[in-house]
C-alpha positions in Angstrom: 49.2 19.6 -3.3 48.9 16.2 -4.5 53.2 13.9 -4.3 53.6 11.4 -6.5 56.8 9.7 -6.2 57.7 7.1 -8.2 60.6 4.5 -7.8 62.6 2.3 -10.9 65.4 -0.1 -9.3 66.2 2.0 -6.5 68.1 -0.3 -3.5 65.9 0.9 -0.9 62.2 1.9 -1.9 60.4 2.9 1.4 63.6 5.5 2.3 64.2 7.0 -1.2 60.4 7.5 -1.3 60.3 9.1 2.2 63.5 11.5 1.1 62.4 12.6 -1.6 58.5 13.3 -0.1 59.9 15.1 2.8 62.4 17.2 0.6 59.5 18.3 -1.5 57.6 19.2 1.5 60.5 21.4 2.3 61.0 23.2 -0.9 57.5 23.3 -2.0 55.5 23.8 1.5 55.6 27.7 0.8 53.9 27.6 -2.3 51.4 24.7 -1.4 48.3 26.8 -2.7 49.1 27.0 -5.8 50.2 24.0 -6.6 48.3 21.3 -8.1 50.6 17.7 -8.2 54.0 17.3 -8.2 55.2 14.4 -10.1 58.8 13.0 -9.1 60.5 9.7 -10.5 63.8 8.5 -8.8 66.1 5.4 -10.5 69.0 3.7 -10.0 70.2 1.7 -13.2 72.0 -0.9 -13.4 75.8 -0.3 -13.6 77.3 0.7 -16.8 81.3 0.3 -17.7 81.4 0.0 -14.4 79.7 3.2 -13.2 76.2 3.4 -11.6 73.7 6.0 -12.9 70.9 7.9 -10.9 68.2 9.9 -12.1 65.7 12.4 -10.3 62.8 13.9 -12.6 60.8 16.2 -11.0 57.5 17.9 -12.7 54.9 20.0 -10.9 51.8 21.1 -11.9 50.4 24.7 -11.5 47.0 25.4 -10.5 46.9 28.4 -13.2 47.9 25.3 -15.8 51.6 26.3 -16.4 54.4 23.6 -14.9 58.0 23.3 -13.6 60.3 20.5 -14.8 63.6 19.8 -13.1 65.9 16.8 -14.0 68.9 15.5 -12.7 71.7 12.8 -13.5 74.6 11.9 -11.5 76.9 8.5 -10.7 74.6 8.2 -7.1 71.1 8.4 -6.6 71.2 10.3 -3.0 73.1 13.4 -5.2 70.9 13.3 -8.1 68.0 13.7 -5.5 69.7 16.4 -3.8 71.1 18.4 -7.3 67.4 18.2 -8.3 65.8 19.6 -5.0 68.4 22.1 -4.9 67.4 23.0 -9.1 64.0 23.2 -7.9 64.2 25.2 -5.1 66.1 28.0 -7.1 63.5 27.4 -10.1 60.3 28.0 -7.8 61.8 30.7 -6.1 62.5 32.9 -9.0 59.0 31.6 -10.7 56.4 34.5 -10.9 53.5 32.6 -11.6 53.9 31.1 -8.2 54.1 34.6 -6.5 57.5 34.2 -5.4 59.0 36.9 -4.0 63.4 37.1 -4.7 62.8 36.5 -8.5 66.1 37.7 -10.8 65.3 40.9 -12.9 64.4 40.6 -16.1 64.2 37.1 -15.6 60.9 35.3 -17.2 58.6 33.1 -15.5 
């Protein structure tokens, strides 16, 4: 499993980028086999009316050729990060192509 993490604006680049690798470790490690790349982008704008906005996009690749897209907004970047993980985590979970077992029925893949 190939990690790609991007970082746009965010305060502290070697930390955010070491987060979010070791939070993908986490949720993906399971299912490491069958995946190909995952592809996350973390960004901290600058502030709007007053209000900061963060951003978490995370897309991963399937070795079968499907994918898995999760995407997050919040005020703070560490929340973002962790609404998306948390997304994910449910996502790849219920995902049959990734031979999960737990998976809702009648849910679709």
């Amino acid at each position: 499993m190939e990690i790609d993490i991007r970082c746009q604006q965010a305060t502290d680049r070697k930390d955010t980028v070491e987060m979010v690798e070791t939070r993908l470790q986490r949720v993906l490690g399971r299912f490491n086999d069958r995946i190909r790349r995952v592809m996350a982008t973390v960004s901290e704008e600058a502030q709007r009316h007053g209000r900061p906005r963060a951003y978490c996009a995370i897309d991963v690749q399937l070795n079968d050729g499907g994918s898995v897209q999760v995407r997050k907004a919040d005020t703070r970047l560490i929340p973002a990060v962790s609404q998306a993980m948390n997304r994910l985590g449910r996502v790849v979970s219920d995902d049959r192509r990734l031979g999960a077992r737990g998976f809702r029925a009648g849910a679709e893949g």
